[in-house]
C-alpha positions as CSV (number, residue, x, y, z in Angstrom):
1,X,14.7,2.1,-8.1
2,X,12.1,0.0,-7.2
3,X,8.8,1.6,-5.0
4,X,5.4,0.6,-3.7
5,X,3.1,2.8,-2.2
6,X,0.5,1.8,-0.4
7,X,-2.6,3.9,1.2
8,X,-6.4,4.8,-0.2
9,X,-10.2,4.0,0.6
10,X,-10.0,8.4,0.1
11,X,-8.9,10.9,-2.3
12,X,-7.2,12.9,1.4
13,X,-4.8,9.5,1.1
14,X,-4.6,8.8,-2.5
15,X,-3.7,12.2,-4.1
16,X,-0.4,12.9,-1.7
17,X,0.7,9.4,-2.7
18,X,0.1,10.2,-6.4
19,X,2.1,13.2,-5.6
20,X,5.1,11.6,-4.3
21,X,4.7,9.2,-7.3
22,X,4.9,12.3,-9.9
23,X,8.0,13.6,-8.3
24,X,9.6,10.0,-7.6
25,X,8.8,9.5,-11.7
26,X,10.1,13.3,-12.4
27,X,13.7,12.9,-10.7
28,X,14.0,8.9,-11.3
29,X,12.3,8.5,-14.9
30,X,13.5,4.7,-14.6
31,X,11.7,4.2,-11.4
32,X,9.3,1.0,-11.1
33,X,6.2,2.2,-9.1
34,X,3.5,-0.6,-7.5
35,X,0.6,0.7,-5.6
36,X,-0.9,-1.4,-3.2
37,X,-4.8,-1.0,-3.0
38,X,-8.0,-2.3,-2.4
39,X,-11.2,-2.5,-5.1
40,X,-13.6,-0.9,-2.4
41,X,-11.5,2.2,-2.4
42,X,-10.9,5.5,-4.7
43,X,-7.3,4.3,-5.6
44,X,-9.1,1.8,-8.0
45,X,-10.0,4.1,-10.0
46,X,-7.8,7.1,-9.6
47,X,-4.4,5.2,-9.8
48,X,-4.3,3.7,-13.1
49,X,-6.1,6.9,-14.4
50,X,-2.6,8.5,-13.6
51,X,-1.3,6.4,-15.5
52,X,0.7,3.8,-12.3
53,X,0.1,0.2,-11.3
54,X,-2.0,-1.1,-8.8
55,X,-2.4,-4.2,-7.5
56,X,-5.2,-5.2,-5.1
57,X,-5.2,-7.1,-1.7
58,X,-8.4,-7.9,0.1
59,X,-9.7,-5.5,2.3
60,X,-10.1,-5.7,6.1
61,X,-12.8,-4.4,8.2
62,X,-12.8,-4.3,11.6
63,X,-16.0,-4.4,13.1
64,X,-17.3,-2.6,15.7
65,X,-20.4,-4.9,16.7
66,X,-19.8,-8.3,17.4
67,X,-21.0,-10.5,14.4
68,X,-19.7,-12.6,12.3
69,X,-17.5,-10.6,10.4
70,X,-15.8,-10.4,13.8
71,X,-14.7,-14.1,13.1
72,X,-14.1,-13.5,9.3
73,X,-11.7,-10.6,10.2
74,X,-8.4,-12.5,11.5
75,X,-8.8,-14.8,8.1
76,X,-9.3,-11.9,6.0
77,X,-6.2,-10.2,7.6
78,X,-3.7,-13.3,7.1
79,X,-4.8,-13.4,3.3
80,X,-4.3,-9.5,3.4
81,X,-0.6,-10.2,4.9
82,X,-0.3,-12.9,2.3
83,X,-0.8,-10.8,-1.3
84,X,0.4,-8.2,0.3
85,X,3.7,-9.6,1.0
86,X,3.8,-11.6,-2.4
87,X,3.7,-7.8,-4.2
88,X,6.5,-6.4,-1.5
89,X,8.7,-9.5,-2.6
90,X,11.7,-8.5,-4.5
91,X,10.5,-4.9,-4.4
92,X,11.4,-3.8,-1.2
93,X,14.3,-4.6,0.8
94,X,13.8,-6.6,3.9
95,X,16.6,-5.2,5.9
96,X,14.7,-1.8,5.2
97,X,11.2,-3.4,6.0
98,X,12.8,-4.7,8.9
99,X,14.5,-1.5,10.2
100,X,11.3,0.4,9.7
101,X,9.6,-2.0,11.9
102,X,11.7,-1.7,14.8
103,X,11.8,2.2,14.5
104,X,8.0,1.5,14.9
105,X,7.7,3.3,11.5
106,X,5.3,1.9,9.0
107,X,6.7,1.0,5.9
108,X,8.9,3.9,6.2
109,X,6.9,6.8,6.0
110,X,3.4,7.4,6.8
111,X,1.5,10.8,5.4
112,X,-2.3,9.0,4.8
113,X,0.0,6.7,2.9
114,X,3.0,4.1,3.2
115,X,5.7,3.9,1.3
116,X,8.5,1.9,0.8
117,X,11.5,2.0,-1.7
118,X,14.6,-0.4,-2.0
């Protein structure tokens, strides 16, 4: 079984996901486990200290002033999309990615975290 969890920036977000991680790990000891992250967040730190992968995408702000940043944001988001998806690739299915989508479910399930599992 293949999962990637996604979710950080806090501990409130990062700990329940290392949770479900544990247990996945527990019941599936065979399991491959990918956590998606950022470097500006918590899960940089407190992910591979438990001992899981992370790999990082680039972080998006949305800014509440207009500035420049409001310019660099839609770039920033398609290069987000872009590692993002080249981690998902061949780990999660698309017909469940898909189904997820139009259910209006992210990544099917969201608890301060995503997570999805093929």
């Amino acid at each position: 079984m293949k999962v990637v969890l996604a979710g950080g920036g806090t501990a409130g977000h990062i700990q329940p996901a290392l949770s479900v991680a544990q247990a996945i790990m527990q019941n599936h000891p065979d399991a491959q486990l990918l956590f998606l992250g950022t470097s500006a967040g918590l899960e940089n730190r407190l992910v591979p200290e438990a001992g899981f992968e992370l790999a990082l995408i680039t972080k998006v702000s949305l800014p509440r002033k207009l500035s420049m940043a409001v310019v660099k944001a839609p770039f920033q988001l398609i290069k987000s999309i872009r590692q993002s998806r080249k981690h998902l690739r061949g780990r999660c299915s698309h017909r469940l990615r898909w189904v997820c989508l139009r259910a209006g479910i992210p990544s099917c399930s969201e608890y301060g975290f995503a997570l999805c599992y093929s």
